[in-house]
VEXDREN-2710 file (C-alpha; in Angstrom, 1 decimal):
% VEXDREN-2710
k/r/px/py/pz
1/UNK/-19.1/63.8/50.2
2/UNK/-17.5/62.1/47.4
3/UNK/-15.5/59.8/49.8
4/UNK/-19.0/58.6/51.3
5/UNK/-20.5/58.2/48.0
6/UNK/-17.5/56.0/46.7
7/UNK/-17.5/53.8/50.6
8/UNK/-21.7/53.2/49.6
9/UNK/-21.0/52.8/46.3
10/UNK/-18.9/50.0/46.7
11/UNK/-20.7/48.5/49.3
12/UNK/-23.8/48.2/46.8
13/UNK/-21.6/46.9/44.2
14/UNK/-20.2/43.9/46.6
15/UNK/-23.4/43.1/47.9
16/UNK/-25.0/42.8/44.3
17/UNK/-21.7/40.5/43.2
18/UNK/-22.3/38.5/46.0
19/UNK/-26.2/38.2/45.5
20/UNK/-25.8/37.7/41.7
21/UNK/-22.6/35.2/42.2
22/UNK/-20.7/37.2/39.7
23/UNK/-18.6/40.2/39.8
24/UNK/-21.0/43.7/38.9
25/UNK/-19.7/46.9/37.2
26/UNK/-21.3/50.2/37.1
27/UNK/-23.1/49.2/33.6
28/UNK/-24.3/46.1/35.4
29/UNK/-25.5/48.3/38.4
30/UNK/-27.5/50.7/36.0
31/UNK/-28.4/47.1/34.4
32/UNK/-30.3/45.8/37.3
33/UNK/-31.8/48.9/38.1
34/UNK/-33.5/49.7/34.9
35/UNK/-34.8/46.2/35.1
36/UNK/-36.1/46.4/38.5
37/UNK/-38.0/49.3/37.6
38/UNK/-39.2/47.5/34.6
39/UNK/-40.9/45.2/36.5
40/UNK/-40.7/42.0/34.0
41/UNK/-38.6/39.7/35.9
42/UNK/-35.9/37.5/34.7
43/UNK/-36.0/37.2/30.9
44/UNK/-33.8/37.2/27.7
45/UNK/-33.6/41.2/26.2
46/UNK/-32.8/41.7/22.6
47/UNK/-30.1/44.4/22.3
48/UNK/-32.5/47.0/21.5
49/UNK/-34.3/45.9/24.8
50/UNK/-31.1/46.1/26.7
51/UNK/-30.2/49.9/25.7
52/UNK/-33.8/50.8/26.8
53/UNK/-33.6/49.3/29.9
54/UNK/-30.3/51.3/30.6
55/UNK/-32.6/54.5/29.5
56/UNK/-35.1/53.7/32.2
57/UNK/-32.5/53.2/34.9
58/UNK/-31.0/56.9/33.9
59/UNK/-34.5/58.5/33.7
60/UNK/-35.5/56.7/37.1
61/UNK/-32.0/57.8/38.8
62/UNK/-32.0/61.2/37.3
63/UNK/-35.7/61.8/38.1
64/UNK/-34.9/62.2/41.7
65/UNK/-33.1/65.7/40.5
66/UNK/-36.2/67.0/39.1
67/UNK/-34.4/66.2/35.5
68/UNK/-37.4/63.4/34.3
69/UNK/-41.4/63.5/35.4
70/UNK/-42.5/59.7/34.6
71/UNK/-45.3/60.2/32.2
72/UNK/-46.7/56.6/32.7
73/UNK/-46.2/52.9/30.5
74/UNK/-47.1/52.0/27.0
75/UNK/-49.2/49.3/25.9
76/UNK/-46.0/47.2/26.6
77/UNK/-45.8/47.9/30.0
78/UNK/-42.5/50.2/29.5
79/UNK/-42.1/53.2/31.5
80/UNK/-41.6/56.5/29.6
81/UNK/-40.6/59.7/30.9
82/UNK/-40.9/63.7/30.0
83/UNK/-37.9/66.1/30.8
84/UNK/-38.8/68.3/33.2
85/UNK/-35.6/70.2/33.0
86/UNK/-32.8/70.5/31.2
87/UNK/-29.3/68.9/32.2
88/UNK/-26.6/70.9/32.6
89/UNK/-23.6/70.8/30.5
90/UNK/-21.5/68.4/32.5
91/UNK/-18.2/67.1/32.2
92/UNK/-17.8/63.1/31.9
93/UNK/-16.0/62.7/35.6
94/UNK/-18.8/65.4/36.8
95/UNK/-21.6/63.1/35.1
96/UNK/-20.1/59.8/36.7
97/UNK/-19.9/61.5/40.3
98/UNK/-23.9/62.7/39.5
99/UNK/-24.7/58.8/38.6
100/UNK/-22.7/57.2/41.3
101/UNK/-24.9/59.6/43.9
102/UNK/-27.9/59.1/42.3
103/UNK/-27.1/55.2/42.7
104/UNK/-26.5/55.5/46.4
105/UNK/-29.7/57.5/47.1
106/UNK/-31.6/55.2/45.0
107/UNK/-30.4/51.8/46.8
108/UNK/-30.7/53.6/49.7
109/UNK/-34.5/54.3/48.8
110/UNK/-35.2/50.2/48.0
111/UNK/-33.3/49.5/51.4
112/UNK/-30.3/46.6/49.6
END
């Protein structure tokens, strides 16, 4: 399973570098994901912006697992969620194998 994950993972990867005309690393992936499901469009983020919009693509990957329930936007228009259940105590190459899956089933989902 791991070998499939890493084949997709990669494919998603290339086919974001070429869409985006630069080369796209995993923090760039989560990147573009918590700003798709932001739903602002292209814009300048302030740092603060930037580390919440990482939040939403965790919460929005992780969610999938039963982890997060969304619990709606704020007057802002930012998505929030509730944890629904707690994580387990993971080790870091354990939590990168659960993001890089969640990742693939997500692209998957949005048909790139």
């Amino acid at each position: 399973m791991d070998a499939e994950v890493e084949i997709e993972l990669i494919k998603i990867v290339k086919q974001l570098s070429l869409q985006f005309g630069e080369e796209i690393d995993m923090k760039g992936v989560l990147f573009l994901i918590g700003v798709q499901e932001l739903g602002k469009g292209h814009k300048i983020f302030s740092k603060d912006e930037k580390l919440g919009i990482m939040h939403i693509a965790v919460c929005t990957l992780l969610e999938e697992y039963g982890y997060y329930v969304f619990a709606g936007k704020d007057e802002d228009g930012w998505p929030h969620w509730t944890s629904s259940a707690k994580l387990p105590l993971l080790k870091p190459a354990e939590q990168e194998r659960l993001i890089k899956q969640a990742i693939v089933l997500y692209f998957q989902k949005v048909g790139l």
